[in-house]
N, C-alpha and C positions, 0 to 999 in steps of 0.2 A: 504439386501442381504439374499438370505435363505440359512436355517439352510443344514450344512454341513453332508453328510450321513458317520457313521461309518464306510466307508472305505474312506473316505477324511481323516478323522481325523487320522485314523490308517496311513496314506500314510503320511501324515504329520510328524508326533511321526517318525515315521522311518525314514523318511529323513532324522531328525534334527540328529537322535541318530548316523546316518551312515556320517553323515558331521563332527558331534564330533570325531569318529574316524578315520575319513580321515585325519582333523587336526592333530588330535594326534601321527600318524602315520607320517605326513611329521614333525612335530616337533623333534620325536623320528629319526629319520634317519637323518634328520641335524642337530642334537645334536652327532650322532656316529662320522659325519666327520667337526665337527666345526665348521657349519652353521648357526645358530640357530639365525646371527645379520638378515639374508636376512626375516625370519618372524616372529622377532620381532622389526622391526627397528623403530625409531620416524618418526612424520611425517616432512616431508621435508627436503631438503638437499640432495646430490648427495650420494650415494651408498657408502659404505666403501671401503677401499682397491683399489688395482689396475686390468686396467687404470684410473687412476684418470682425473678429468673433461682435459681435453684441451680448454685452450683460442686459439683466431688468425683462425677459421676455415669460410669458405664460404660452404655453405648447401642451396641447390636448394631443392624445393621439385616436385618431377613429379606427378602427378595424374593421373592415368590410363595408359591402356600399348601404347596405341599410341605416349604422349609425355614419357615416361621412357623408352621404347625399343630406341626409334630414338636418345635418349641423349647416352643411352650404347651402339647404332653400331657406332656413333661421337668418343668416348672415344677410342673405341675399333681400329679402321680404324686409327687411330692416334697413336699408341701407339709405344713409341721407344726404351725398353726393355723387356716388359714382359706384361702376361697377367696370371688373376689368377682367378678362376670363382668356387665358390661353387653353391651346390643347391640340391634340394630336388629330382627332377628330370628336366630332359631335354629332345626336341623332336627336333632331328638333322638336319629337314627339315622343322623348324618352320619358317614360315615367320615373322620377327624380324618389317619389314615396309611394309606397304602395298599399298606404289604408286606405279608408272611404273619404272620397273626394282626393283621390291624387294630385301630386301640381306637376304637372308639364311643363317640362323642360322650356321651349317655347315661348307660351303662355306666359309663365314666370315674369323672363325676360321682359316680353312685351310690356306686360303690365309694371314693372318696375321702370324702363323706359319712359312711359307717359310722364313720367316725376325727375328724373334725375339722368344723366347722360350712363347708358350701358354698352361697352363697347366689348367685342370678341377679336379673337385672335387667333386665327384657327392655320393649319398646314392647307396649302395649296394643294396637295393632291401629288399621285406620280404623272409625269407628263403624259406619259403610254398608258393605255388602259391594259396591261400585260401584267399590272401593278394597282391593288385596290388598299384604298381608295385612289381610283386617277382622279385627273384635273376634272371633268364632267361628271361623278359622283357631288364631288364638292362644294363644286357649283350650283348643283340644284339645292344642295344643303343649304347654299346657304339665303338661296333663294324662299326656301321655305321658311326659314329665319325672320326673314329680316321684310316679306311681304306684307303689309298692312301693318309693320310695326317701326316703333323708332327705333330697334336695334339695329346698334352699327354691327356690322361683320364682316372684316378685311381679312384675306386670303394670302399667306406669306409664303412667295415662292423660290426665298431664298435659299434654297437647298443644293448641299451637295449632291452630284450625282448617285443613286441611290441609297438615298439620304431620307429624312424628313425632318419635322419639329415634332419632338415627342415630348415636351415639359407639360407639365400642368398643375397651372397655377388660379387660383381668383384672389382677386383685392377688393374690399370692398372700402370706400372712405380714407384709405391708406392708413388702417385702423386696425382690419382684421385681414391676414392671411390664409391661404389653403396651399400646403406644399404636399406633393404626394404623386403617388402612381395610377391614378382611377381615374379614366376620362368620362363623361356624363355621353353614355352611347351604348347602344347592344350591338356593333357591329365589329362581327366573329364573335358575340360572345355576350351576351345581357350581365353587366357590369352590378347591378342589383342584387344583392346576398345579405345571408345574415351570416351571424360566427356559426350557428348549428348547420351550415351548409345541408340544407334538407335537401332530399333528393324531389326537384323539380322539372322533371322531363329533357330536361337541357342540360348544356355541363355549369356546373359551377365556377362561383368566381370570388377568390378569396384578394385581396389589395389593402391597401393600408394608405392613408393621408394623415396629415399632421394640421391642426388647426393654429396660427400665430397671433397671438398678440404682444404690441410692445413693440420697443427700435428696430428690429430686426423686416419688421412689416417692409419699412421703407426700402429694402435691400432688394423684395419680392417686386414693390411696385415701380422702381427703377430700372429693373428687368422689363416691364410690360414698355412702360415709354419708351424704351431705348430701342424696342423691338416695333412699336405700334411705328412711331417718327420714320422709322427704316419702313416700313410696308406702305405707308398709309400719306406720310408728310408731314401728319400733323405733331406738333410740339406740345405736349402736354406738361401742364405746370408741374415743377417742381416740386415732390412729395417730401414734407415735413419728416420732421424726427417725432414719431409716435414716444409716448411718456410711458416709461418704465411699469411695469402690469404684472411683475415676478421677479423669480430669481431664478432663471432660466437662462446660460450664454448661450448666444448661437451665432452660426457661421452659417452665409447661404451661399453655395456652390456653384458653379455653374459649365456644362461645355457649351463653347461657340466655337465651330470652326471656323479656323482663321482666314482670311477673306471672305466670308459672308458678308458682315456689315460694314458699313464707313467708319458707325464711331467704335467698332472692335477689330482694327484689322487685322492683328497677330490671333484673332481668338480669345481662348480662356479654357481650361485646362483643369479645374484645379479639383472636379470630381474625383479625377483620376489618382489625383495626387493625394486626395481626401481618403480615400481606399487605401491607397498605399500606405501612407501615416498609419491607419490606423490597424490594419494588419499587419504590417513589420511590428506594430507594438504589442501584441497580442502575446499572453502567454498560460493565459488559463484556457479559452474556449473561442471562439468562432461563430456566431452564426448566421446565418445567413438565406434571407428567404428573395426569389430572385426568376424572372422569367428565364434566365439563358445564364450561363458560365461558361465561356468560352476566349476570356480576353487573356492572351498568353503573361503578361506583365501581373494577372492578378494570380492566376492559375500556379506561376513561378513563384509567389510567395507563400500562397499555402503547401505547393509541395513541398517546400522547404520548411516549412513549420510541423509537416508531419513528417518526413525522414529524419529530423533532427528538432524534437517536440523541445522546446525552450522548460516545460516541466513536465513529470511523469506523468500529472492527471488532463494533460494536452488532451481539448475534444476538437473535430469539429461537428457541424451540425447543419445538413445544406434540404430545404425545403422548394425543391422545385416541381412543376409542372408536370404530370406524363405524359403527355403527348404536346410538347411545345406548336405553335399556329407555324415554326418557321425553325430553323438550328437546331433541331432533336436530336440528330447524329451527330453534330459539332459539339452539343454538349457532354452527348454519352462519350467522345471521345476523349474529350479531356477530364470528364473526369477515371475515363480509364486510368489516364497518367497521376490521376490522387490515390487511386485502389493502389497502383504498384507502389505508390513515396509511401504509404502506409504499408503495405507489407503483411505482417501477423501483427501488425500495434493494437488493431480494434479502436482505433483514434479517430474515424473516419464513420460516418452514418451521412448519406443521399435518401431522403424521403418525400413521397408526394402525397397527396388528398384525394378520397373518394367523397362522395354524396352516396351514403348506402341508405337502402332503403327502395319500397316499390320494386318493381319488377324486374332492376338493373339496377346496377351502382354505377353510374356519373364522374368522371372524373372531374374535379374541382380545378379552375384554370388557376396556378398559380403567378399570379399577374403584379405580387408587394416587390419595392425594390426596398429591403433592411438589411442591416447590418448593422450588429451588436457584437464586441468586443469587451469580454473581463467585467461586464456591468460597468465599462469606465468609459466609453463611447461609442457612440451610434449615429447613423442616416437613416432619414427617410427621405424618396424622395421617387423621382421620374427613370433614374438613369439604372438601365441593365449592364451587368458584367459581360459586355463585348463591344468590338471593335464602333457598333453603330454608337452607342452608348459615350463613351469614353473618349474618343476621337471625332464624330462627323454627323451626330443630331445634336439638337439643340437640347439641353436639359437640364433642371432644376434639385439641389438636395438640401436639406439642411442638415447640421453636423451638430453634435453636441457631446461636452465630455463631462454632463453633467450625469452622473454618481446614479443618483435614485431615479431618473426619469429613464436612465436605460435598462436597468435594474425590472421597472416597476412595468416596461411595456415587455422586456424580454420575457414576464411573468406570466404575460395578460396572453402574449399568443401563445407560449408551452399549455395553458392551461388551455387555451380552445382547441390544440391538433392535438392535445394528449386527450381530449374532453375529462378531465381531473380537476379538482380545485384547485383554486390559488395557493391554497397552501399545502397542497400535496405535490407542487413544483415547484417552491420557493425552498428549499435548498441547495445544501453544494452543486452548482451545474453540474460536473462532473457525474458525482453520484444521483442525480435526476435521468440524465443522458443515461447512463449504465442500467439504473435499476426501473426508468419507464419506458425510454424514447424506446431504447435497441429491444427487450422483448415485445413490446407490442407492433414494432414495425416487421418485426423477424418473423414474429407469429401470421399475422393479417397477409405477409409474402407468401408464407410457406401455404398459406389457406386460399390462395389465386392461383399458384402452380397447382391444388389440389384440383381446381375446378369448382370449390365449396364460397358459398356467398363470403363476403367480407362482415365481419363485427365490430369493426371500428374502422375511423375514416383514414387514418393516420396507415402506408405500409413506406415499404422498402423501394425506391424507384427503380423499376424494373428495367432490363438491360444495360446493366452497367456491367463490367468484369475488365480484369485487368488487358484483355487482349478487345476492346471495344474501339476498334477503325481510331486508332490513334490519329490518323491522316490527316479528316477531316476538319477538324474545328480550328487548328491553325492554317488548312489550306484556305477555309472559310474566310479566317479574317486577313489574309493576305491579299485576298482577292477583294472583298468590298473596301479595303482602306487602297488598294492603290493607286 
């Protein structure tokens, strides 16, 4: 490798220095409101405090918005008391299915309103219009909403400064859950895909939600009240304990920055904490599908997992984005800092998705927030690996260390970005990783530096290397946390 030029090194030295006190800095602030288990906790084991794990749960997982929209207008169209819907934002006239006779987003609502109380919960907007969606986006949103309908839709402008609410959540009946990273919207981005990511004139859009049934529901719709009574005033009754529907335990997560609400004033923390468990536990493989990686606390323990792999068949496996809407260089930068903790190991694969096909290939917006560990536990859920995620939006994940359901989804997505069958990637991870992920990602790379179309969707995420602006991605989260 050639020698590094004195502003590599200098960019270097800076990052590390500006990642020390990023750390230091989220240590020091959850230490002022009694935080301080969510980054330092051991590895493994469920998060401290409440909600505590719930046994008896049934958990679908959807993949992409064509099966998660269709299972939420099912849930929704059936629903025989109420409806409860957060989200980052929403687009009133989104098309939710896209055969003959689509249901609008909307409409939906409305009609489901005339019968039963349907309430939304949506982000107020950025104050400035310098920041989209501002407050006057939002507003008409929700104008168009909620005009000639009985939908409620409160606008929550409890935000940190450059902050927002990014969970997203629905309840229906306090019966059925929806935890996940897909907001019902095309805005930056028509949310709408299937797993073959065809190439559709636009970029693609890959995400992942989790459908809940069972105790655990309650944990989902205690989040919305807790959050609607803070916005709104109103007190909503007391969500029952739903009757056990599986054998599925779950824990549902959550960040609230601390002073936000009345009835959370130190916060809540324990995403973060939920990560850290379960990657300090980590000792076969890693994966990880994610808009942004840039949070130093999580970044410091994968490097640590590949400079000194806990076993010789140590993978990891990180499916992002190529051209992130926001942090593209704060990503590329840290994971420069993984290329170097890996070395010559070959431990280490960054990959992203195209939509090939037609007259250009499309890159696919990598928008899932997962994470799968050993087949022994995993999240799905709202929150990104950085500082907004972890520390100062609002958002939602669930956890589970159940055996076969992480197993059986880590299966379902290798088989859609390898386009392989299930069972030609239900093997040893390792030797799947080794003998499918890295040559088809390595080949489809070398075939974009060629100038030559792509043949599969799956390459190598392009600009990474170990001297990639280290600077950035901790100067990044230094700056929006402080």
């Amino acid at each position: 490798m050639p020698a590094k030029s004195p502003l590599d090194v200098a960019d270097g030295a800076l990052g590390q220095l500006v990642e020390r006190l990023t750390i230091s800095h989220h240590r020091r602030r959850l230490a002022r409101v009694r935080w301080t288990a969510a980054i330092d906790p051991p590895p493994g084991g469920w998060a401290a405090g409440e909600p505590a794990p719930r046994p008896g749960n049934a958990v679908t997982v959807l993949v992409d918005g064509a099966e998660a929209f269709r299972a939420m207008v099912d849930a929704i169209e059936n629903a025989r008391s109420h409806v409860h819907v957060t989200g980052w934002h929403l687009t009133p006239d989104f098309a939710l299915t896209r055969d003959e006779g689509p249901r609008i987003l909307r409409r939906l609502l409305a009609e489901v309103a005339t019968r039963i109380p349907v309430r939304v919960l949506i982000w107020a907007g950025a104050p400035l219009p310098v920041l989209r969606p501002w407050r006057g986006d939002v507003r008409a949103m929700r104008e168009q909403l909620v005009t000639e309908a009985r939908t409620q839709c409160a606008l929550d402008a409890h935000e940190r400064p450059m902050h927002c609410h990014h969970e997203k959540t629905i309840v229906v009946d306090d019966q059925i859950a929806f935890v996940g990273g897909i907001d019902m919207t095309n805005f930056n981005g028509d949310r709408w895909d299937t797993p073959q990511h065809q190439a559709r004139g636009e970029v693609g859009w890959h995400d992942v939600a989790a459908r809940i049934t069972g105790p655990a529901v309650q944990d989902v719709a205690h989040n919305f009240a807790m959050r609607w009574e803070a916005t709104t005033g109103e007190k909503l009754p007391a969500a029952s304990t739903p009757s056990a529907t599986g054998d599925v335990e779950l824990q549902l997560v959550r960040t609230v920055p601390d002073g936000m609400y009345r009835q959370l004033p130190r916060g809540e923390f324990r995403i973060l904490e939920s990560y850290l468990r379960g990657l300090r536990a980590a000792q076969r493989f890693v994966y990880l599908e994610n808009q942004f990686l840039w949070s130093p606390e999580i970044l410091a323990v994968l490097r640590e997992k590949l400079a000194r792999p806990p076993t010789p068949e140590f993978r990891l496996v990180l499916v992002l984005p190529a051209k992130p809407d926001n942090g593209a260089d704060d990503t590329r930068g840290q994971l420069g800092t993984l290329v170097q903790a890996d070395g010559e190991g070959g431990r280490l694969l960054a990959c992203t998705l195209y939509a090939i096909g037609g007259e250009k290939d499309w890159p696919v917006y990598v928008h899932a927030k997962v994470g799968i560990v050993d087949d022994a536990w995993m999240t799905i859920g709202s929150a990104n690996l950085n500082e907004h995620s972890l520390f100062n939006d609002t958002e939602m994940n669930l956890v589970t260390h159940d055996a076969g359901l992480a197993r059986q989804t880590r299966i379902r997505l290798w088989a859609e970005h390898l386009q392989r069958s299930v069972d030609e990637v239900a093997g040893d991870p390792a030797a799947v990783i080794d003998r499918v992920w890295k040559p088809i990602a390595h080949e489809q790379a070398e075939r974009r530096k060629r100038g030559e179309r792509a043949t599969h969707r799956l390459s190598m995420l392009p600009g990474i290397s170990r001297r990639s602006r280290l600077l950035l991605g901790p100067l990044q989260g230094l700056v929006v946390d402080a």
